[in-house]
C-alpha positions as CSV (number, residue, x, y, z in Angstrom):
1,X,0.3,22.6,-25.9
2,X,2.1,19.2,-26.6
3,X,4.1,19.7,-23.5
4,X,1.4,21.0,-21.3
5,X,0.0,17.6,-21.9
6,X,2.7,15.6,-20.8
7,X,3.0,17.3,-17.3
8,X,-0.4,17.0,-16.6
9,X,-0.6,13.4,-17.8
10,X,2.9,12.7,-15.7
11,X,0.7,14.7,-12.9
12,X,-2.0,12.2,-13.2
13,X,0.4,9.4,-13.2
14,X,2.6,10.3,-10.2
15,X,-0.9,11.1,-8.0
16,X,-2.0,7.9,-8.9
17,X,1.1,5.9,-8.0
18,X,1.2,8.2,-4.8
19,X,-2.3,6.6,-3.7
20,X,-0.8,2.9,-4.7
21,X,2.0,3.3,-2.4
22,X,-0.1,4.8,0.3
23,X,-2.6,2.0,-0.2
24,X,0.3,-0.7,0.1
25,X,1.6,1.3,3.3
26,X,-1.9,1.3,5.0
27,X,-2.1,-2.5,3.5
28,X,1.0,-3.8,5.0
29,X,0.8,-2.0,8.1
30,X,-2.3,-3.7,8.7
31,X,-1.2,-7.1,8.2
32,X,2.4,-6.8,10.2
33,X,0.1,-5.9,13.4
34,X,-2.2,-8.9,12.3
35,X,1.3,-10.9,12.6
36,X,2.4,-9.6,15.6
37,X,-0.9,-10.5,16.9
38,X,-1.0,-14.1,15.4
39,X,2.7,-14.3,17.1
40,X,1.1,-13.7,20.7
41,X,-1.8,-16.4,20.7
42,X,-0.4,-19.7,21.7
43,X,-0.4,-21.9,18.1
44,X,-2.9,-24.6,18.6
45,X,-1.7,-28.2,16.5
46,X,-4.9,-27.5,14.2
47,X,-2.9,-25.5,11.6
């Protein structure tokens, strides 16, 4: 019983950091292509 508990509670743990890492993926993903697109637009002095 003990050890039924443990593989469901490591379960739970490795889905959960599963959906952290595909949050950061999604997450930085989203802000290279807002860098990229920063890059193309001439800087204006106004920083």
């Amino acid at each position: 019983m003990k050890a039924f508990g443990l593989v469901e509670l490591m379960d739970k743990e490795w889905r959960r950091s599963n959906e952290e890492k595909e949050k950061i993926e999604k997450e930085r993903q989203r802000l290279i292509q807002t860098v990229d697109w920063t890059n193309e637009v001439p800087r204006s002095g106004d920083d």
